[in-house]
PDB file of N, CA, C and O in Angstrom:
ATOM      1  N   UNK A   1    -162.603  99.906  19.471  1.00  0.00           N
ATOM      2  CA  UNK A   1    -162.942  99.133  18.285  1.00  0.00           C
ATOM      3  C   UNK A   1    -164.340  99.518  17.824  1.00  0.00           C
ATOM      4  O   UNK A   1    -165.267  99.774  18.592  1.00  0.00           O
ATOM      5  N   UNK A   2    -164.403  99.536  16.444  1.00  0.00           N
ATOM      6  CA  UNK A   2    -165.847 100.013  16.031  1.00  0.00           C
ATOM      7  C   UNK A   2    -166.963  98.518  16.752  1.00  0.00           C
ATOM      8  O   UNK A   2    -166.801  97.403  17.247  1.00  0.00           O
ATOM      9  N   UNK A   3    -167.920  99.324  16.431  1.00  0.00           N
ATOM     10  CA  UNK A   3    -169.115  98.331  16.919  1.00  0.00           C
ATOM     11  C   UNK A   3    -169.600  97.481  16.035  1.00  0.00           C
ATOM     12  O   UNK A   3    -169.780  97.930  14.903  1.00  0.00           O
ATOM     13  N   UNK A   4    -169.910  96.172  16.276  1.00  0.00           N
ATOM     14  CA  UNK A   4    -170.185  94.963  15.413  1.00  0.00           C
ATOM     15  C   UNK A   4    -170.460  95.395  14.072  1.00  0.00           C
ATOM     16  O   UNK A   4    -169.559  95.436  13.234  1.00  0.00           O
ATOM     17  N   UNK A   5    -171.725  95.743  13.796  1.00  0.00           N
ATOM     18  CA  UNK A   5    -172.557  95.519  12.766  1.00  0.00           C
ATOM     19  C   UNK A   5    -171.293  96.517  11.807  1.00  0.00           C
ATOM     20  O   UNK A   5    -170.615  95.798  11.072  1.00  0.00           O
ATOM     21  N   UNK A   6    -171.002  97.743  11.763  1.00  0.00           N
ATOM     22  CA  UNK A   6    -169.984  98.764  10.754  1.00  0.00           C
ATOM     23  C   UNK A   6    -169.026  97.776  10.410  1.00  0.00           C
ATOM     24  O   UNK A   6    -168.740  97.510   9.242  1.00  0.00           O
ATOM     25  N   UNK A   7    -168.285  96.966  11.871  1.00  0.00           N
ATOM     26  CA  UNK A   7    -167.195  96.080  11.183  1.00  0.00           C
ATOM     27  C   UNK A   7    -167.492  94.973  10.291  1.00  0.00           C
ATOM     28  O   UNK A   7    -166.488  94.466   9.791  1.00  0.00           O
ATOM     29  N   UNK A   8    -168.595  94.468   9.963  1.00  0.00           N
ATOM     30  CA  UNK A   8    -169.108  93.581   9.561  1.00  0.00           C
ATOM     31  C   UNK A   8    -169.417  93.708   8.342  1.00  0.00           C
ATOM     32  O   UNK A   8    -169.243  92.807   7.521  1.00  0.00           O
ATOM     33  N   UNK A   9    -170.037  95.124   8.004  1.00  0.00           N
ATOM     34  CA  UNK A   9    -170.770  95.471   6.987  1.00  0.00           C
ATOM     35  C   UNK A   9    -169.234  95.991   6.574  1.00  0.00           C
ATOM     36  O   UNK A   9    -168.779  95.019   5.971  1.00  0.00           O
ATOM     37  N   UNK A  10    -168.382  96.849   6.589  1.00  0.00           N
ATOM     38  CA  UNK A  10    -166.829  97.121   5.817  1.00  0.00           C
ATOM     39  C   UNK A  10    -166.281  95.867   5.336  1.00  0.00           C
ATOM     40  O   UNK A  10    -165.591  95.965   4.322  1.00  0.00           O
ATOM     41  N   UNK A  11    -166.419  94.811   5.791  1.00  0.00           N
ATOM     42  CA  UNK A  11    -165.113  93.784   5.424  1.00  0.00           C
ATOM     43  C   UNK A  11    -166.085  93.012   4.139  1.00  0.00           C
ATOM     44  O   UNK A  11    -165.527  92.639   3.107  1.00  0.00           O
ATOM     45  N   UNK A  12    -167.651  92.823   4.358  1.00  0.00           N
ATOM     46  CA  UNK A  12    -168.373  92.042   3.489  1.00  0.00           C
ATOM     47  C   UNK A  12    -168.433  93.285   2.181  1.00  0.00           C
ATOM     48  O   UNK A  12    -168.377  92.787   1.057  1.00  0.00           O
ATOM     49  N   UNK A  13    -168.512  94.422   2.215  1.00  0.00           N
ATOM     50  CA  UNK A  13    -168.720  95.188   1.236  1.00  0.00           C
ATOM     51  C   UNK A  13    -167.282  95.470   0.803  1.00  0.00           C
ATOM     52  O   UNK A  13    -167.502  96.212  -0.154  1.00  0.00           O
ATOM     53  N   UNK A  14    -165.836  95.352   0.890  1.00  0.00           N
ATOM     54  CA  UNK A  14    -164.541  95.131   0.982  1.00  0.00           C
ATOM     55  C   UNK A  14    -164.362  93.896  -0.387  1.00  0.00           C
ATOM     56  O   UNK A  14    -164.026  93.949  -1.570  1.00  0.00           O
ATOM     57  N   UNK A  15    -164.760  92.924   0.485  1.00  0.00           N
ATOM     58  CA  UNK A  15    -165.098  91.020  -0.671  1.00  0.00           C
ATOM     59  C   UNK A  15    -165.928  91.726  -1.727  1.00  0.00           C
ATOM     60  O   UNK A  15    -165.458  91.793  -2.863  1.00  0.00           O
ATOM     61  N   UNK A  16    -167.178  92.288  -1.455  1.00  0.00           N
ATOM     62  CA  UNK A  16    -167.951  92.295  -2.848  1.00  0.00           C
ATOM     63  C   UNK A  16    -167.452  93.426  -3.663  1.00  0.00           C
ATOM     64  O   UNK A  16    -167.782  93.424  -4.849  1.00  0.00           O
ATOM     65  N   UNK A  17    -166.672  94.441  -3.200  1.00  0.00           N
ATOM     66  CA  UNK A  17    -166.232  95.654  -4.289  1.00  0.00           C
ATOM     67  C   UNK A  17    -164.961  94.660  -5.073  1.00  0.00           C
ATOM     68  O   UNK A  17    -164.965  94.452  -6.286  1.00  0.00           O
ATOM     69  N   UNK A  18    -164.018  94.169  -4.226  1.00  0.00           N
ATOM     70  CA  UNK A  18    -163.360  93.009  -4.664  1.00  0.00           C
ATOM     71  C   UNK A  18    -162.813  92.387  -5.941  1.00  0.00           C
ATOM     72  O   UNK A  18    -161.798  92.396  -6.638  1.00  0.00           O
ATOM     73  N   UNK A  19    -164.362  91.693  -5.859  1.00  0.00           N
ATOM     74  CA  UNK A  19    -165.005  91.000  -6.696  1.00  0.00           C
ATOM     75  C   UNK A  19    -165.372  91.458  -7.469  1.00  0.00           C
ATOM     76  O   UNK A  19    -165.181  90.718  -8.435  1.00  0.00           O
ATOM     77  N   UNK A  20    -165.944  92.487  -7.816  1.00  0.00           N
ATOM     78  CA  UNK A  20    -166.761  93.512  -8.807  1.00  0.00           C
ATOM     79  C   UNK A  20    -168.108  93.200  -8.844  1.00  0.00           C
ATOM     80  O   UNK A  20    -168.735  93.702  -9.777  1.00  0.00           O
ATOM     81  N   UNK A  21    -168.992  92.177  -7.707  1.00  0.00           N
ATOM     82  CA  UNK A  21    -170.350  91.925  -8.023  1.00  0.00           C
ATOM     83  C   UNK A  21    -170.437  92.981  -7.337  1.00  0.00           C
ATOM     84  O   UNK A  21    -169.914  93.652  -8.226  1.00  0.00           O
ATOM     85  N   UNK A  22    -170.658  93.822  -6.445  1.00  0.00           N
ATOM     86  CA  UNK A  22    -171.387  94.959  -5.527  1.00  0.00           C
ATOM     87  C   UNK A  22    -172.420  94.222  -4.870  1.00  0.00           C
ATOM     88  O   UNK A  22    -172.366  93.149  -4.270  1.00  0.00           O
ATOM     89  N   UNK A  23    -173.307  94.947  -5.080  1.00  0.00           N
ATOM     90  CA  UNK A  23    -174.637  94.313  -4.508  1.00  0.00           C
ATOM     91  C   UNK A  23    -175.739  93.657  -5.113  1.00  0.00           C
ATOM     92  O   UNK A  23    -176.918  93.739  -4.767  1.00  0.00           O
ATOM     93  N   UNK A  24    -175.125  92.816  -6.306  1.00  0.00           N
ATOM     94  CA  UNK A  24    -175.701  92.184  -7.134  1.00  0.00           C
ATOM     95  C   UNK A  24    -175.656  90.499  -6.472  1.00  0.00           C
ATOM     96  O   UNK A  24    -176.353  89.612  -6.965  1.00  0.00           O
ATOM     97  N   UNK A  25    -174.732  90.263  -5.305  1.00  0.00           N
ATOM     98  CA  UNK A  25    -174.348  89.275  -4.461  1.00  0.00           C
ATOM     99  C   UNK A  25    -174.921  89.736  -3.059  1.00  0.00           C
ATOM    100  O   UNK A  25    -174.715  90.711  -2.336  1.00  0.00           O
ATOM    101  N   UNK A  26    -175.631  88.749  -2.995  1.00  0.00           N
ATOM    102  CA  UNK A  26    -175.849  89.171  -1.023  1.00  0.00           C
ATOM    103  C   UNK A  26    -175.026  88.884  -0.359  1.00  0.00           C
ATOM    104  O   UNK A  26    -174.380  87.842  -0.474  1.00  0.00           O
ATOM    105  N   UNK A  27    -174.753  90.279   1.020  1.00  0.00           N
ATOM    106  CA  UNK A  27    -173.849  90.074   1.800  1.00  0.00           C
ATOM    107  C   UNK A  27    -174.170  88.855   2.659  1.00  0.00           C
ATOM    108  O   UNK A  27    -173.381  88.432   3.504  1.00  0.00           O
ATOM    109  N   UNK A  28    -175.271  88.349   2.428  1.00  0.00           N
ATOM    110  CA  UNK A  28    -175.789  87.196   3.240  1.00  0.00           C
ATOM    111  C   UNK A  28    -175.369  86.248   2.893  1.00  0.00           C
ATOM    112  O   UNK A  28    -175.563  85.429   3.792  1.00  0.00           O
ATOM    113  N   UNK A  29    -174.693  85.644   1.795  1.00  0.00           N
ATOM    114  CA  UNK A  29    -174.331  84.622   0.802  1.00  0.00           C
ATOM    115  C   UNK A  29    -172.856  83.660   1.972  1.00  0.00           C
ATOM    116  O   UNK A  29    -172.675  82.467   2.216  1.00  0.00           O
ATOM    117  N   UNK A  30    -172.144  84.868   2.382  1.00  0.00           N
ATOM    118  CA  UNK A  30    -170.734  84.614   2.922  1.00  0.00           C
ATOM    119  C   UNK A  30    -170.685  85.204   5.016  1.00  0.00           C
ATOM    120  O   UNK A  30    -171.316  86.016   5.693  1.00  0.00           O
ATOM    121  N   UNK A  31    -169.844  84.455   5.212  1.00  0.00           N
ATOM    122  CA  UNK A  31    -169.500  85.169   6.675  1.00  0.00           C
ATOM    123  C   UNK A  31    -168.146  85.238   6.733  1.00  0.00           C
ATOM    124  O   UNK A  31    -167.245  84.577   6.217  1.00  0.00           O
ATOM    125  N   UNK A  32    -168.194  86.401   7.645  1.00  0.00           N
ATOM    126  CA  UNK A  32    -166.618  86.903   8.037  1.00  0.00           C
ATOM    127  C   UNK A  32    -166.001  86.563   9.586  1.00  0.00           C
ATOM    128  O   UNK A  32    -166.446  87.092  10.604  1.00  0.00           O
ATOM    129  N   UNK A  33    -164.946  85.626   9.566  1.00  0.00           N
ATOM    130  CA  UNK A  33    -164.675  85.333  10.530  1.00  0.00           C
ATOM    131  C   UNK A  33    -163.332  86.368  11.759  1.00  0.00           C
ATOM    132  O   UNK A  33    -162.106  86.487  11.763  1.00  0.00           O
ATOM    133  N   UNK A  34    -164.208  86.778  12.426  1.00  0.00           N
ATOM    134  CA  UNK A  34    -162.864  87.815  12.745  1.00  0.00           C
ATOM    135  C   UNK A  34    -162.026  86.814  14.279  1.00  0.00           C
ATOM    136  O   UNK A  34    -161.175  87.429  14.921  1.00  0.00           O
ATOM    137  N   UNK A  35    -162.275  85.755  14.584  1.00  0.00           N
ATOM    138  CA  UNK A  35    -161.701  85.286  15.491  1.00  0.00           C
ATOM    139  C   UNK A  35    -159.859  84.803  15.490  1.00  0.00           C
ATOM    140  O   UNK A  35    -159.122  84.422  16.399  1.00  0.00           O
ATOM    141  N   UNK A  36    -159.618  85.057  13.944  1.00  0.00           N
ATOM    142  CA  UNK A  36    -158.654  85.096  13.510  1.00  0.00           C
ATOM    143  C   UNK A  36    -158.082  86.168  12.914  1.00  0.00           C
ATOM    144  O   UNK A  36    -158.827  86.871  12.231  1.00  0.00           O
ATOM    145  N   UNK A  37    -156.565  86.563  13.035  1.00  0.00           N
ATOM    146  CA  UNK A  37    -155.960  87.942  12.623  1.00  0.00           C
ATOM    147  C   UNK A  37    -155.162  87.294  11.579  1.00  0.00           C
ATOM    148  O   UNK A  37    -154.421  86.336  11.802  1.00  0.00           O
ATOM    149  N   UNK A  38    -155.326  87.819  10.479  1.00  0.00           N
ATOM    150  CA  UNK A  38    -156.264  88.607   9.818  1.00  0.00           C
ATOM    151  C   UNK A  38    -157.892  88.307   9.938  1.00  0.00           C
ATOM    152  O   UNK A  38    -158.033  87.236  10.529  1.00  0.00           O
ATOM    153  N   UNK A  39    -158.841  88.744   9.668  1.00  0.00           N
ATOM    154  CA  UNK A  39    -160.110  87.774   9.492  1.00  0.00           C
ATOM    155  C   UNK A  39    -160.005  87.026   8.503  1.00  0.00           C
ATOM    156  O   UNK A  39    -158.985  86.905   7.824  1.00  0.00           O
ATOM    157  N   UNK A  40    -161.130  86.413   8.322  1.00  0.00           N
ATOM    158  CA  UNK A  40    -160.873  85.371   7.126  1.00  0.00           C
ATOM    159  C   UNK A  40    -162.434  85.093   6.522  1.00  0.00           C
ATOM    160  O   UNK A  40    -163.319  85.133   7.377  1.00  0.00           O
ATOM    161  N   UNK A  41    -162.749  84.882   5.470  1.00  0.00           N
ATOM    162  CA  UNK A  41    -164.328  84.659   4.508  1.00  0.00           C
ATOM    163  C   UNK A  41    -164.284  83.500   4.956  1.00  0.00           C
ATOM    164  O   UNK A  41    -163.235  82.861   5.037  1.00  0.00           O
ATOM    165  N   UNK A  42    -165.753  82.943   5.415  1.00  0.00           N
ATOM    166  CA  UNK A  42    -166.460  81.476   5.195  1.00  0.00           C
ATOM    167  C   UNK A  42    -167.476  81.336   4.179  1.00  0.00           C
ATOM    168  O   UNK A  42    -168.517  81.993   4.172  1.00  0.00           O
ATOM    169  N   UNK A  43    -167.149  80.454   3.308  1.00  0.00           N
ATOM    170  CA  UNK A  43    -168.656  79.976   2.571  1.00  0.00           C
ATOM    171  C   UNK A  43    -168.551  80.857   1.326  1.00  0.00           C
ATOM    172  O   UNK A  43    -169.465  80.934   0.505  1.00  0.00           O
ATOM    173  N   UNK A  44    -167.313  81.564   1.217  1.00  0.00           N
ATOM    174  CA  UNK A  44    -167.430  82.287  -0.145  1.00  0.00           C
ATOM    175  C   UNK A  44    -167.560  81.352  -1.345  1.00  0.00           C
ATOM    176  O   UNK A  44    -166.547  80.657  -1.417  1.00  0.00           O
ATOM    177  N   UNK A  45    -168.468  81.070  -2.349  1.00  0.00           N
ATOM    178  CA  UNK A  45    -168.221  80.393  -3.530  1.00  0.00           C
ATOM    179  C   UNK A  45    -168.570  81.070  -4.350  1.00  0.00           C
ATOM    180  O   UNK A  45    -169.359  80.664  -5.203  1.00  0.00           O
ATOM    181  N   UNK A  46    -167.948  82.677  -4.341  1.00  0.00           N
ATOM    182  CA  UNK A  46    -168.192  83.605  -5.991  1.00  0.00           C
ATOM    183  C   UNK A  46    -166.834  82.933  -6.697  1.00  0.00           C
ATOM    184  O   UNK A  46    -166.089  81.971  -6.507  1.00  0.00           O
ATOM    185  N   UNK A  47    -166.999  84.179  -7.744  1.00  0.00           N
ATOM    186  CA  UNK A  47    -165.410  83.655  -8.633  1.00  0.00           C
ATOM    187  C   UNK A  47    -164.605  84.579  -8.388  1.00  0.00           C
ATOM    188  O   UNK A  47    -164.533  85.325  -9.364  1.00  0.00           O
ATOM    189  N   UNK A  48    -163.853  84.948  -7.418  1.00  0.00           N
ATOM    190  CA  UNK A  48    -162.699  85.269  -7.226  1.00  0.00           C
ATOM    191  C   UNK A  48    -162.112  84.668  -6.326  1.00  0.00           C
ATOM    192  O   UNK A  48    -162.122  85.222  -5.227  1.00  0.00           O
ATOM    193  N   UNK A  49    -161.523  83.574  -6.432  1.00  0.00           N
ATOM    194  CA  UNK A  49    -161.337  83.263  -4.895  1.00  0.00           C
ATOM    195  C   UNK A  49    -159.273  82.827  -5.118  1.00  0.00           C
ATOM    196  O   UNK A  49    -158.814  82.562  -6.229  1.00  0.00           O
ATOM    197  N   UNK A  50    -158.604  82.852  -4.144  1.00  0.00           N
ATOM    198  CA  UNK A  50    -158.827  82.874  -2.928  1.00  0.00           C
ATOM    199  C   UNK A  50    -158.831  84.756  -2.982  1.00  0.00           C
ATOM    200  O   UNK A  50    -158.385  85.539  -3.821  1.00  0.00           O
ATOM    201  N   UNK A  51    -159.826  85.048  -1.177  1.00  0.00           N
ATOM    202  CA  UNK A  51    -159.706  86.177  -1.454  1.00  0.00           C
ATOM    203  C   UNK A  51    -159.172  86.733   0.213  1.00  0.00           C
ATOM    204  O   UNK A  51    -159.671  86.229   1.219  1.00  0.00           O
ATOM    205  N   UNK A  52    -157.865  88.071   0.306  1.00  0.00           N
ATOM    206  CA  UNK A  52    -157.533  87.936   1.622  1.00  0.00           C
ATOM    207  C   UNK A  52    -158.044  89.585   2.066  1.00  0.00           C
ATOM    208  O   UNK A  52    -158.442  90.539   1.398  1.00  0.00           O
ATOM    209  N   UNK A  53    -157.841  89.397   3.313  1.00  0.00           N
ATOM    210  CA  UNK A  53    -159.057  90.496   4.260  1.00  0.00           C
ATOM    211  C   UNK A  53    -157.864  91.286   5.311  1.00  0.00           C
ATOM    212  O   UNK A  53    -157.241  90.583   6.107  1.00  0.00           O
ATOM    213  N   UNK A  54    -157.589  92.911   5.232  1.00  0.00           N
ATOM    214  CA  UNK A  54    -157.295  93.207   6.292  1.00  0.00           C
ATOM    215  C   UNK A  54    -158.136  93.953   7.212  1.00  0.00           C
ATOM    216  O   UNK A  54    -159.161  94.290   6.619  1.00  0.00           O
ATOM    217  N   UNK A  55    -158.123  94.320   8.326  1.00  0.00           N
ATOM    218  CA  UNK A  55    -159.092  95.536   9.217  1.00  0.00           C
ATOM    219  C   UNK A  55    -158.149  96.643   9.008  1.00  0.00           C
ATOM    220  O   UNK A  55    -156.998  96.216   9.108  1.00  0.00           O
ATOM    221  N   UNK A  56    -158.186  97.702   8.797  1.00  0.00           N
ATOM    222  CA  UNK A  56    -157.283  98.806   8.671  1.00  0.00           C
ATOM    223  C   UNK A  56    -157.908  99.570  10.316  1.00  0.00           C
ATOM    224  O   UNK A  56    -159.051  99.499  10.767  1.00  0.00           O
ATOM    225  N   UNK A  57    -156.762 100.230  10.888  1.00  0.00           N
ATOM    226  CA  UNK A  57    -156.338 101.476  11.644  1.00  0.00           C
ATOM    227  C   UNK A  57    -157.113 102.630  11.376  1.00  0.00           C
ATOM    228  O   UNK A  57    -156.497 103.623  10.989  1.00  0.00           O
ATOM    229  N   UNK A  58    -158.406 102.701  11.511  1.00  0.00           N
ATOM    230  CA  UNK A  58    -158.730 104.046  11.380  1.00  0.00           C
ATOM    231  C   UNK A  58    -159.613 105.433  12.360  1.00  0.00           C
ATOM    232  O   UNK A  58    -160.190 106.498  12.140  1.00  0.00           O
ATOM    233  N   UNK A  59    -159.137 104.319  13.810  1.00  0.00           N
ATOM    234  CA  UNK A  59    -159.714 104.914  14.919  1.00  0.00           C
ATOM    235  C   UNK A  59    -161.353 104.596  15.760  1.00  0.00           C
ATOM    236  O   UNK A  59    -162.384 104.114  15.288  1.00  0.00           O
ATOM    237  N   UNK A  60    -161.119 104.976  16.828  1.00  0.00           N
ATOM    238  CA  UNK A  60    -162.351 104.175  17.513  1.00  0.00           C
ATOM    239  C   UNK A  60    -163.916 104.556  16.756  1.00  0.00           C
ATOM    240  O   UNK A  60    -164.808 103.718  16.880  1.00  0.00           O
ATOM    241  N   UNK A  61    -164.169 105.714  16.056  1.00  0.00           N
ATOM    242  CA  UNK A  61    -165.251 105.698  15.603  1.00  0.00           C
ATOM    243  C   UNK A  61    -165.668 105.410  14.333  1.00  0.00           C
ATOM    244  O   UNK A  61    -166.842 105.503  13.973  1.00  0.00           O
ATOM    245  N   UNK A  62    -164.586 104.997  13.504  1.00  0.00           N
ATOM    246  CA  UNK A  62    -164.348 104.280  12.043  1.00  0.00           C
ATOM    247  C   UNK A  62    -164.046 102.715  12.304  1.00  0.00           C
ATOM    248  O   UNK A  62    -163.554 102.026  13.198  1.00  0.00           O
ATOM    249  N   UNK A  63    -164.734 102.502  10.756  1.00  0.00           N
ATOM    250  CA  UNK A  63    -164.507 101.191  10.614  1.00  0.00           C
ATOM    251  C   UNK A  63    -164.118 101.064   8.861  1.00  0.00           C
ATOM    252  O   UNK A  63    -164.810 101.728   8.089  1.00  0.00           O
ATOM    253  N   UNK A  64    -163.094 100.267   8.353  1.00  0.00           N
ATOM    254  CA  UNK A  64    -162.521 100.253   7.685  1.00  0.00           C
ATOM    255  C   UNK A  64    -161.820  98.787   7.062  1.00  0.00           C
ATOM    256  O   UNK A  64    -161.163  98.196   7.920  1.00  0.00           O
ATOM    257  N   UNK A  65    -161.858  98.109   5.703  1.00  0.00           N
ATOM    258  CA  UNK A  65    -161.292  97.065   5.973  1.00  0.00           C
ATOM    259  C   UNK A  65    -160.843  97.023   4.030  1.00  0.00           C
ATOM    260  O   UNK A  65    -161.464  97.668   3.185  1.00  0.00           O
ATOM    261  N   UNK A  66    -159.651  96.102   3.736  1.00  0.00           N
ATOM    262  CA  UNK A  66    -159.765  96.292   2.575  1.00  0.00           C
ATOM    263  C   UNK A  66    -159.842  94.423   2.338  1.00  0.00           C
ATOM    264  O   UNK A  66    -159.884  93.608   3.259  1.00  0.00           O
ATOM    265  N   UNK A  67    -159.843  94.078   0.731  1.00  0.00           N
ATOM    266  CA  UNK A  67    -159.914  92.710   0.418  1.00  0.00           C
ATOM    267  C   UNK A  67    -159.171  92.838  -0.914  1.00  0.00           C
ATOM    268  O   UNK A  67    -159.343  93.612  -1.856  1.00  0.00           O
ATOM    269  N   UNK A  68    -158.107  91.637  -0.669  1.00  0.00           N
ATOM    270  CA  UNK A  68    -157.374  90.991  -2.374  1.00  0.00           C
ATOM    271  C   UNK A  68    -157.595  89.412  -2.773  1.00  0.00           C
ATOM    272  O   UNK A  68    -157.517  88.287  -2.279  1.00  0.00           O
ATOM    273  N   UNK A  69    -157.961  90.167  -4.146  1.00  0.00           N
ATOM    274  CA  UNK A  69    -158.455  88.735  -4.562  1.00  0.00           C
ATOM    275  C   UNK A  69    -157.495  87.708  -5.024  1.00  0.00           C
ATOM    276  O   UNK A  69    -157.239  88.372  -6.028  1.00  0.00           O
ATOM    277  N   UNK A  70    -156.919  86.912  -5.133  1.00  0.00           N
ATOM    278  CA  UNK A  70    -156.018  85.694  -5.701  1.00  0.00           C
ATOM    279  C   UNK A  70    -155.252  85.451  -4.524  1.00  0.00           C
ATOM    280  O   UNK A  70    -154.122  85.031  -4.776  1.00  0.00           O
ATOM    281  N   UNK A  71    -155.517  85.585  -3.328  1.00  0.00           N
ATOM    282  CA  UNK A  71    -154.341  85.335  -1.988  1.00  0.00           C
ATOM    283  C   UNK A  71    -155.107  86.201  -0.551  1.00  0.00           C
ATOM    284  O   UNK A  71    -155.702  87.236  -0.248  1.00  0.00           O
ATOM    285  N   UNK A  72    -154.563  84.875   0.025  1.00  0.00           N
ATOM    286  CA  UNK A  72    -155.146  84.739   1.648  1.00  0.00           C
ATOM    287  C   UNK A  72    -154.363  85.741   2.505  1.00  0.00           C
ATOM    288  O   UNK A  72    -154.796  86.346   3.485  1.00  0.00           O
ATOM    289  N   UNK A  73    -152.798  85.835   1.823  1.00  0.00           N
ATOM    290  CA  UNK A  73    -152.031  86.499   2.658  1.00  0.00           C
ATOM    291  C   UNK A  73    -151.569  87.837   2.320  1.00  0.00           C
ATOM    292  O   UNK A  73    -150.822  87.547   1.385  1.00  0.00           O
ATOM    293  N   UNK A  74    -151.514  88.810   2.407  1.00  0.00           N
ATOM    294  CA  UNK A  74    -150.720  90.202   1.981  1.00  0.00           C
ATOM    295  C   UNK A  74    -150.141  91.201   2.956  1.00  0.00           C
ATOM    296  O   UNK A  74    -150.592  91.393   4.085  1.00  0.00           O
ATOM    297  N   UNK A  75    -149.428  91.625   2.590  1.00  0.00           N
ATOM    298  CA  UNK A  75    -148.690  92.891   3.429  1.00  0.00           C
ATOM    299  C   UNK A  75    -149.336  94.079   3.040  1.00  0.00           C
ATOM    300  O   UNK A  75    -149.400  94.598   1.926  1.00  0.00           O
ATOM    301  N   UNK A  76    -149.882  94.494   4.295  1.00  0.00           N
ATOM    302  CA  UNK A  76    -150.242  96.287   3.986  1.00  0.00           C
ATOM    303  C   UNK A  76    -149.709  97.094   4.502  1.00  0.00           C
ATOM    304  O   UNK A  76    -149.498  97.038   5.714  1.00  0.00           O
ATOM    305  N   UNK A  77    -149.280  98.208   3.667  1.00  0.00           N
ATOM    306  CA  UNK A  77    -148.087  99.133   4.368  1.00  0.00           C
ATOM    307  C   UNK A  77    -149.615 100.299   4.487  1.00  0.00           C
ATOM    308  O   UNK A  77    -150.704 100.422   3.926  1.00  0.00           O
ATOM    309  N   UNK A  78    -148.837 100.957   5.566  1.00  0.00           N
ATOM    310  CA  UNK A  78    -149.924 102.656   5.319  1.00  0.00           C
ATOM    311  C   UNK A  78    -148.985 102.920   5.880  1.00  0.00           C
ATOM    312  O   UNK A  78    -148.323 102.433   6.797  1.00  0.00           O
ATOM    313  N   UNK A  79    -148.907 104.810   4.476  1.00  0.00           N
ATOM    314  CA  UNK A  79    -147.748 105.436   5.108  1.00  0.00           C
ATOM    315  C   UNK A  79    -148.887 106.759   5.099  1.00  0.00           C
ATOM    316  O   UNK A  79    -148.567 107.853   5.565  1.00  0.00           O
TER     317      UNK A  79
END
């Protein structure tokens, strides 16, 4: 599994591309809860919400995650 801080920084920069603020929103604003599969946003109050989070498969030295905005839940295929 990648190491904290990469997984952390993919899933919060994931929410803000998202969203379309970038880095006009601090990643500090929100937390990402990974104790749950999928993870899940705390404390988000931008305007896209609801917004849902996967970790993608991309090997032990990658870190990777994507985010959809209007729903908590989605299916991701990778072919």
């Amino acid at each position: 599994m990648a190491a904290a801080f990469p997984r952390l920084w993919v899933h919060k920069d994931a929410v803000l591309k998202c969203t379309g603020d970038g880095l006009m929103v601090s990643p500090r604003t929100f937390s990402i809860a990974f104790d749950r599969n999928p993870p899940s946003l705390i404390g988000w109050i931008g305007k896209l919400a609801p917004i849902g989070l996967a970790t993608l498969d991309v090997g032990k030295r990658y870190a990777a995650a994507v985010a959809v905005g209007g729903t908590r839940a989605f299916k991701l295929e990778m072919r």
